[in-house]
C-alpha positions in Angstrom: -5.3 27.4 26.7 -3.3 30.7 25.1 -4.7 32.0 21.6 -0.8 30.9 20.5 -1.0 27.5 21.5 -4.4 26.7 20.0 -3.6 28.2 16.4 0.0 26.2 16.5 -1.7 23.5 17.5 -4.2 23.5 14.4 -1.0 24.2 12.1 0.6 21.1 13.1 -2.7 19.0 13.0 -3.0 20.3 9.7 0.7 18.9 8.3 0.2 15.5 10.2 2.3 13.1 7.9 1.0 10.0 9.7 -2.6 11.1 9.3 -5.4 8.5 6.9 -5.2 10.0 4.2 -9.1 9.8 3.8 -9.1 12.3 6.6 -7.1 14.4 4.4 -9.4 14.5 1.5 -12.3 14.8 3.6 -10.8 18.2 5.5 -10.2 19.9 2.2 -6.4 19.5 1.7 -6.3 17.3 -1.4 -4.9 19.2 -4.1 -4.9 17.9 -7.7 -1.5 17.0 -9.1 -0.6 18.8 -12.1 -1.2 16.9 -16.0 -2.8 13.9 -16.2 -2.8 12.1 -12.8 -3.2 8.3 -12.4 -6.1 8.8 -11.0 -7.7 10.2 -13.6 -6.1 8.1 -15.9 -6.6 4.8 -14.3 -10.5 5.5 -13.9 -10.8 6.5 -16.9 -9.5 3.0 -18.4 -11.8 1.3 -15.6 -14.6 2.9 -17.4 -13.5 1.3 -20.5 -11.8 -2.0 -19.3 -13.6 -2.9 -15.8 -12.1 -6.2 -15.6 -8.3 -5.1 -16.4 -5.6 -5.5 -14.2 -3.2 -2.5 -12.9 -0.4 -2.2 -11.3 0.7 0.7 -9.7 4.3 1.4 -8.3 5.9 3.7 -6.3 8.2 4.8 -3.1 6.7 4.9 0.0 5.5 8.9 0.4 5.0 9.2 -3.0 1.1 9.3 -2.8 -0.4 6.4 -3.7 -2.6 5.9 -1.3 -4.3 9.2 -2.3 -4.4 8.8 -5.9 -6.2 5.2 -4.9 -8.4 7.0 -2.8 -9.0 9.8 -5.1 -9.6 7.0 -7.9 -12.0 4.8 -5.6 -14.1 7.9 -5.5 -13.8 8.8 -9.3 -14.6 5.1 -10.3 -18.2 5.1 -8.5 -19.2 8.4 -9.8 -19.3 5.5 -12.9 -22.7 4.4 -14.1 -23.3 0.5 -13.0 -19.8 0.2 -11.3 -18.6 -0.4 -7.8 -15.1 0.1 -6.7 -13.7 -0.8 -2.5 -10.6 0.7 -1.2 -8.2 -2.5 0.1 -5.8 -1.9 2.6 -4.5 -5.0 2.6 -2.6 -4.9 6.1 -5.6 -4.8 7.9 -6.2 -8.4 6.9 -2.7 -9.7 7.6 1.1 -9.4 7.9 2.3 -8.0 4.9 6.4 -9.4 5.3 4.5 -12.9 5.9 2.0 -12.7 3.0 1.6 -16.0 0.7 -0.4 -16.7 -2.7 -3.9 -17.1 -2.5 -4.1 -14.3 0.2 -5.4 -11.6 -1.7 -7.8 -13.7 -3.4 -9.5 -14.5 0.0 -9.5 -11.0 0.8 -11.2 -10.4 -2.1 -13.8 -13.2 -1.3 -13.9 -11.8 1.5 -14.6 -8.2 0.4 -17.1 -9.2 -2.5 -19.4 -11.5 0.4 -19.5 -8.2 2.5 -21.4 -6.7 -0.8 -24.1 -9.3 -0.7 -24.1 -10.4 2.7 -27.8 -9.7 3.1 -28.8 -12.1 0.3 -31.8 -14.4 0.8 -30.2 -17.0 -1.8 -29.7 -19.8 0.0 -26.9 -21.1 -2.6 -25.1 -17.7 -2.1 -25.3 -17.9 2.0 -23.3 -21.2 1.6 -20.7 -19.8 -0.6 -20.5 -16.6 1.9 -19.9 -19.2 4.9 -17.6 -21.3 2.3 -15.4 -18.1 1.8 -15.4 -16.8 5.6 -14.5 -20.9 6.5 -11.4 -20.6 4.1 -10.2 -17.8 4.5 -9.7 -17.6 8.2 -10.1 -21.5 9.2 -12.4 -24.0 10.9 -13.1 -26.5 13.4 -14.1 -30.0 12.4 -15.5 -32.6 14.9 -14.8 -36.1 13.7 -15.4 -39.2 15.5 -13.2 -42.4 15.7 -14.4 -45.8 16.2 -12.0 -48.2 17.4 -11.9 -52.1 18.1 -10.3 -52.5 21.7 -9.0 -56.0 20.6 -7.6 -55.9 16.8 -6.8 -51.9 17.7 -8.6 -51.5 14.3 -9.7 -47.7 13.8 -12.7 -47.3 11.6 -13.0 -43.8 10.2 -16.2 -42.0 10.0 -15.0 -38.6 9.2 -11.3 -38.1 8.1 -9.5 -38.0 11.7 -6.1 -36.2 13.0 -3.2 -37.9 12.9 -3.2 -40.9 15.6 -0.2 -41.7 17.2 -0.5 -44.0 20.2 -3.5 -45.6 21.5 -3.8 -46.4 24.8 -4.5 -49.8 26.7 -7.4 -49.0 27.3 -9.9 -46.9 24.8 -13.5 -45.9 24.4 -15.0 -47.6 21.5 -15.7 -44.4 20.0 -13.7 -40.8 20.5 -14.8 -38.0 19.1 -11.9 -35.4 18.4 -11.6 -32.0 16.6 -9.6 -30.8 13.9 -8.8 -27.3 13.0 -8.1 -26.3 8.9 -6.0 -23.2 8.8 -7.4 -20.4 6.5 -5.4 -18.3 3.5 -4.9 -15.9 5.5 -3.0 -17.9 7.9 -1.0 -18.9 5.2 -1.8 -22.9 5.6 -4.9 -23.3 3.6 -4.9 -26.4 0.7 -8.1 -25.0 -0.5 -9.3 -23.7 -4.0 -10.9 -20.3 -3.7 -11.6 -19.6 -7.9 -15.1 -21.3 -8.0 -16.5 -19.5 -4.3 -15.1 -15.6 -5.5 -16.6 -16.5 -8.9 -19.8 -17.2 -8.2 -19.9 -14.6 -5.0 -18.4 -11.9 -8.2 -21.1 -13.4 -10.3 -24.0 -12.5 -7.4 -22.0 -9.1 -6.5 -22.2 -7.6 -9.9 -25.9 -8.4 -10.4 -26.4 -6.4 -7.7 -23.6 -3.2 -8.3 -22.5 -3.8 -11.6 -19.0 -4.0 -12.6 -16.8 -4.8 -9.3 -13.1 -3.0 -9.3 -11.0 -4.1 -6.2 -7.8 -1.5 -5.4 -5.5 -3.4 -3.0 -3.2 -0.7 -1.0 -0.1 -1.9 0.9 1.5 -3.8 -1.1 4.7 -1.3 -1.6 5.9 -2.8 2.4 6.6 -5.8 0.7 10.0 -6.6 0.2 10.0 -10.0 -1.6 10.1 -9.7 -5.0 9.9 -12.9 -6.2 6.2 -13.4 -3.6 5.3 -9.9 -5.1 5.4 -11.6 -8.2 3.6 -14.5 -7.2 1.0 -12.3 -6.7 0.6 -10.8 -9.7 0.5 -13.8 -11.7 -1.6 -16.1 -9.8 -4.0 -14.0 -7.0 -4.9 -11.4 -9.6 -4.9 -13.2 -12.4 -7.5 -15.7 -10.6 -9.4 -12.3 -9.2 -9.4 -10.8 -13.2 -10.7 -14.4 -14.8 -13.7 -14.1 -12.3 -14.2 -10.5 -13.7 -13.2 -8.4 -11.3 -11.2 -5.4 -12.2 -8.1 -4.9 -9.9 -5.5 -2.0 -9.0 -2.6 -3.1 -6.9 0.5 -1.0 -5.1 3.7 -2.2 -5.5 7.3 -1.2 -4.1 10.0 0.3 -6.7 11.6 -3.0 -6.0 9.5 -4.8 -8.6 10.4 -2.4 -11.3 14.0 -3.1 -10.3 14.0 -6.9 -9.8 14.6 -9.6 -11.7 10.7 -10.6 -12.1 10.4 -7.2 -13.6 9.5 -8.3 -17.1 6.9 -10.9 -15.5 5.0 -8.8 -13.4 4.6 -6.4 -16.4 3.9 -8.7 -18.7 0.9 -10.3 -16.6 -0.6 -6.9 -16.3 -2.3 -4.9 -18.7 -1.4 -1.3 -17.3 1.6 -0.6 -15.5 2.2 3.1 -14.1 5.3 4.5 -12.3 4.7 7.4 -9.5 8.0 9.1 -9.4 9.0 11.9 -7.4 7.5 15.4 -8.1 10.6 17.2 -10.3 10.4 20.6 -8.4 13.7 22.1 -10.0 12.4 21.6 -13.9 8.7 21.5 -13.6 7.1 24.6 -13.2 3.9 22.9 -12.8 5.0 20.7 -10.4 5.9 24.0 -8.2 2.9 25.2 -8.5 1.6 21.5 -7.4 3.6 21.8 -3.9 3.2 25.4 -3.2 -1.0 25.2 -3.3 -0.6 21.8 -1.1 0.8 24.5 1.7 -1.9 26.7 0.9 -4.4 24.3 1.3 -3.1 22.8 4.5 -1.5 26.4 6.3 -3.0 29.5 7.5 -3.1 32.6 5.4 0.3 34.7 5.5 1.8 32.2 8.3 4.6 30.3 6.2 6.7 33.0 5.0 7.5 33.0 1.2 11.2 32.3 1.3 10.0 29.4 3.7 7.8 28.2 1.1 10.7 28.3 -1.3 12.8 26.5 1.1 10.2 23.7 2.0 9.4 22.9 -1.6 13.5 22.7 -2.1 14.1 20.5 0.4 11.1 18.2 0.1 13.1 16.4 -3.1 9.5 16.4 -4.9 8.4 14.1 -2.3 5.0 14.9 -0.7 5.5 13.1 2.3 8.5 14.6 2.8 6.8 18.3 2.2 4.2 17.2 4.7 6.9 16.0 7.6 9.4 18.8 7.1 6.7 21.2 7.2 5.1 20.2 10.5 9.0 19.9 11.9 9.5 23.5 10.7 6.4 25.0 12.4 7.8 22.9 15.8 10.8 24.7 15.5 8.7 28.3 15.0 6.4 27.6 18.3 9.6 26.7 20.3 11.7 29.9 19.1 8.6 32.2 20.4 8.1 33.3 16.8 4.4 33.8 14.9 5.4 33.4 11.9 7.3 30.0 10.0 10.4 31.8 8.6 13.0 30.2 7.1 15.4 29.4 9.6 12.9 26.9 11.5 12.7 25.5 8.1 16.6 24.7 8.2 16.5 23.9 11.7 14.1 21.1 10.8 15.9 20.2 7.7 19.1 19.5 9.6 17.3 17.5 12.3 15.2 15.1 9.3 18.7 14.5 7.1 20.5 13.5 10.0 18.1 11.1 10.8 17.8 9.9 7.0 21.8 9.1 7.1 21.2 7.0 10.2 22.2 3.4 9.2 23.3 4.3 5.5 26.5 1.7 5.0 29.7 2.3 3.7 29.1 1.0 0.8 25.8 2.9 0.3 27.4 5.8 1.4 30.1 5.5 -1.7 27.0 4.9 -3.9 25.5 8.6 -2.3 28.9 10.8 -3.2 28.8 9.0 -7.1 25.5 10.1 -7.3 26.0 13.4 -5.7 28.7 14.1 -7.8 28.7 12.8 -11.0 25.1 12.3 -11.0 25.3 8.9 -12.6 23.3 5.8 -11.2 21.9 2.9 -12.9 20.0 0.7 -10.4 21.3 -2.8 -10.1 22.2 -3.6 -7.0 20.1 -4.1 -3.9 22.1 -1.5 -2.2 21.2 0.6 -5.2 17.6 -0.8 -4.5 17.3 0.1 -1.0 18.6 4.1 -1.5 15.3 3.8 -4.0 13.2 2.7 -1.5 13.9 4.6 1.4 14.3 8.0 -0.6 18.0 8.8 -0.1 18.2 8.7 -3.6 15.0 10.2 -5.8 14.1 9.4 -9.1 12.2 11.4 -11.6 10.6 10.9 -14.3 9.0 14.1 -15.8 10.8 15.8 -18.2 13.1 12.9 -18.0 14.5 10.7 -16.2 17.3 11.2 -13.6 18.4 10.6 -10.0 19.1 12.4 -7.2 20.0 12.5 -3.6 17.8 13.6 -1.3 18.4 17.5 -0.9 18.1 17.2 3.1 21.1 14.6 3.4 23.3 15.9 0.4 25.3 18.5 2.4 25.8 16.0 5.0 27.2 13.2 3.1 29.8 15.4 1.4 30.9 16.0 5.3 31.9 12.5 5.7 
């Protein structure tokens, strides 16, 4: 393999967007954001408040997942406190998710803590827990008189339609509960997480659960259901919680609910390049940290940072595009013309399935620079970055600087 292709290689390896974010952290490319970062702030309340509830909100690509990850760590460098990462989709289907769901993942997650217990008391409520939250089998057996057709129950049976002519006097059958996270369970899991909490923080200390994944759910209204009842129930059994949220619950009409049945709320906006200096500075060491020395040109740095709308994600994605666009053109260096070779290329693609009316809502913005999120069109150009929001010095909107030039085009 050439020298070329090995070191392009490692560039693009290095700006993989779709990379865990643990690995990130772990290679040396986490860069702190500039002021006081929720991760810092957030632990730093944990270590006050460990049972407090937080709710964290936030685009997709805004960085979430790393501040969480970032926090985990900071919140177990605490004295007699134990905090666990939660990616919620790897337990189920986020677009199908129903209440009482994260409350048997957190059962779930607090029996993994103590899983080695002799306590015969706590065994049972591990089993308990594992038995609700993904289901059981039941074997129950039916006695019934061949001649009055009577059926005596000694266990609580299925459902019995038809019985035939002819029948032994006693049939045994099996009956299958669905679990929480099958979205069928009946059952009441407050009393097992509080006594497996109660067992878990004898053992760790304070227990802080940080549920990622939630910002793919689209359903306000279940979002809110969430809120109120899982973590609520997950907080009274004193378990401090952090949960991700879309910018759809800051914009709904549950808004004032989900705040108000939350101690902390915190909003992670986009990164305001063009007024923050600090900011700047922010996205121009997260090249550094990520490139080679002297291989990103500085007015492709400049360029980059422009066009990533303050959006690290974006940074990360258009930067790996760009050095695509450098191998291909036989150059060695990432100058700025790969950089709007790739830019083109990514706002086409972010215009792709933008409606008419969303596309009228894109030239107001553009333009006159005046947007008040109401509608779910409005909504939906939030979520899916065509239209930015910051926050920092104040707050304002913005269309995404990739797909600007093109929408004045159309």
């Amino acid at each position: 393999m050439s020298n070329r292709r090995t070191f392009f290689r490692e560039q693009m390896a290095a700006f993989e967007g779709t990379a865990d974010p643990r690995r990130a952290i772990e290679s040396g490319y986490y860069v702190s954001e500039p002021k006081n970062s929720v991760a810092r702030t957030i632990s730093g309340r944990f270590d006050l408040r460990p049972s407090s509830t937080h709710l964290l909100i936030g685009g997709i690509g805004s960085g979430k997942t790393t501040q969480l990850l970032v926090m985990c760590d900071r919140i177990n460098e605490i004295e007699d406190t134990y905090a666990c990462y939660i990616d919620v989709s790897l337990y189920t289907d986020i677009s199908q998710i129903s209440t009482g769901v994260l409350i048997a993942i957190a059962g779930l997650e607090l029996a993994k803590l103590i899983e080695e217990s002799d306590d015969e008391d706590i065994k049972k409520y591990i089993k308990f827990i594992d038995e609700l939250a993904y289901g059981y089998d039941e074997e129950q057996t039916i006695q019934v008189d061949t001649t009055t057709k009577t059926i005596y129950k000694t266990q609580i049976p299925s459902t019995i339609i038809d019985i035939p002519e002819t029948i032994n006097s006693l049939r045994t059958s099996i009956k299958h509960y669905e679990g929480a996270l099958t979205k069928k369970s009946e059952s009441d899991f407050v009393k097992a997480v509080g006594q497996i909490s109660k067992a878990a923080s004898e053992k760790y200390g304070e227990i802080i659960l940080l549920f990622d994944g939630l910002d793919r759910l689209n359903d306000a209204q279940i979002f809110s259901q969430l809120i109120t009842y899982d973590v609520q129930t997950i907080s009274r059994a004193g378990v401090g919680v952090i949960i991700v949220g879309s910018l759809l619950a800051s914009y709904s009409n549950h808004r004032d609910t989900i705040e108000q049945t939350t101690n902390y709320l915190y909003h992670q906006s986009c990164f305001d390049i063009s007024n923050d200096t600090e900011a700047y500075i922010f996205f121009e060491n997260i090249l550094k940290a990520r490139a080679s020395e002297d291989f990103i040109e500085q007015p492709a740095v400049d360029t980059l940072i422009h066009y990533s709308g303050g959006v690290v994600r974006d940074l990360i994605n258009l930067t790996q595009a760009s050095i695509e666009e450098a191998y291909l053109s036989d150059s060695d260096k990432l100058r700025q013309v790969h950089v709007e070779a790739a830019v083109e290329s990514f706002g086409r693609a972010q215009v792709l399935g933008v409606s008419d009316t969303e596309l009228e809502i894109l030239k107001q913005v553009s333009t006159k620079h005046a947007f008040i999120p109401r509608t779910d069109e409005d909504i939906r150009l939030l979520g899916t970055r065509r239209i930015l929001d910051y926050t920092y010095p104040n707050r304002r909107y913005a269309v995404h600087p990739t797909i600007e030039p093109l929408i004045e085009k159309m």
